[in-house]
N, C-alpha and C positions, 0 to 999 in steps of 0.2 A: 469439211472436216477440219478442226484446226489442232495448231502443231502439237496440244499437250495429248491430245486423242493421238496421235500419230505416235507418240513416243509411249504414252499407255499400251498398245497397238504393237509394236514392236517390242516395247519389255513383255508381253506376255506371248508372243511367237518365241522371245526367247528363250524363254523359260519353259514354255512347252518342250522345245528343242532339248534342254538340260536333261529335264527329267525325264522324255523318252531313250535319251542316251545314260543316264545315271542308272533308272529302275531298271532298265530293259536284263540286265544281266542274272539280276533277283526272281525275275521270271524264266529263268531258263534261255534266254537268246544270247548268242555269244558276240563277241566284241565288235567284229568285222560286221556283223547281223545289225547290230544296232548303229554302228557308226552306217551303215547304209539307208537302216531305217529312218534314223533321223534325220538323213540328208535330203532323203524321199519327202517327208512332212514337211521340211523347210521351203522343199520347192514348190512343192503344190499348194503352200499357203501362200509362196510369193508370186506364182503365176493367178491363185484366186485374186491377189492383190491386184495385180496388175488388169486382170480382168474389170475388176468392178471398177478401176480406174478411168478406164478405157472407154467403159458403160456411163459413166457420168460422164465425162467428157464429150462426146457424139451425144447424149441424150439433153446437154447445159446445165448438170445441177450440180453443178461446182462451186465450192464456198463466193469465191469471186464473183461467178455469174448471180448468185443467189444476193450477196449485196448490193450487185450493180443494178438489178432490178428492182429490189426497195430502193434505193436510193431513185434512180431514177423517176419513181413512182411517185416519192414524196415530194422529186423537184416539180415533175410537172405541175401537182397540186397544189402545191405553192406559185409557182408561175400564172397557172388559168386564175388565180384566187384575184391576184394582184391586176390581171388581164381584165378580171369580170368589176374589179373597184372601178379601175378607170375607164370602163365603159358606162359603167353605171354614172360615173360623177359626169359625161357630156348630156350637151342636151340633144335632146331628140331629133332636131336637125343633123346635128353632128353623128346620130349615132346612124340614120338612116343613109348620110352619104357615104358612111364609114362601110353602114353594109352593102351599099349598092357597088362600090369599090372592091368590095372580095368579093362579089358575086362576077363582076366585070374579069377580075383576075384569073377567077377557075378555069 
């Protein structure tokens, strides 16, 4: 999630917040009713928050984790690219004691 979603996110909790506490009286609920109401919604939206937080985090699909895997993705494929040129550029002597060498290593 990045920060401008976050603050989208938050001005629209608050604004719910507003107008359950603004209209609530136009409908009949009186002041103490609504300042409770609206307390009630704040918190169950910030515990939903906290929830689905908590659910990416244990599950890794956090903005961070989600780049650090493209990222990392695209290094390796650049690295094996660069690995398979210079394999490719020996000769064939070199590349069979090259692999008898990792086979030796395993």
């Amino acid at each position: 999630m990045t920060k401008g979603k976050v603050i989208q996110i938050g001005l629209f909790i608050s604004l719910i917040g507003l107008i359950s506490y603004k209209f609530a009286p136009q409908i009949g609920i009186d002041n103490s009713t609504a300042t409770t109401l609206s307390s009630c919604i704040l918190i169950l939206m910030v515990i939903t928050w906290v929830t689905s937080y908590v659910y990416r985090v244990v599950n890794g699909k956090m903005t961070f984790m989600e780049q650090r895997k493209r990222y990392r993705k695209e290094y390796e494929k650049v690295v094996n690219d660069k690995l398979e040129t210079k394999f490719n550029e020996l000769s064939k002597e070199e590349q069979q004691k090259l692999m008898e060498d990792l086979k030796k290593n395993q």
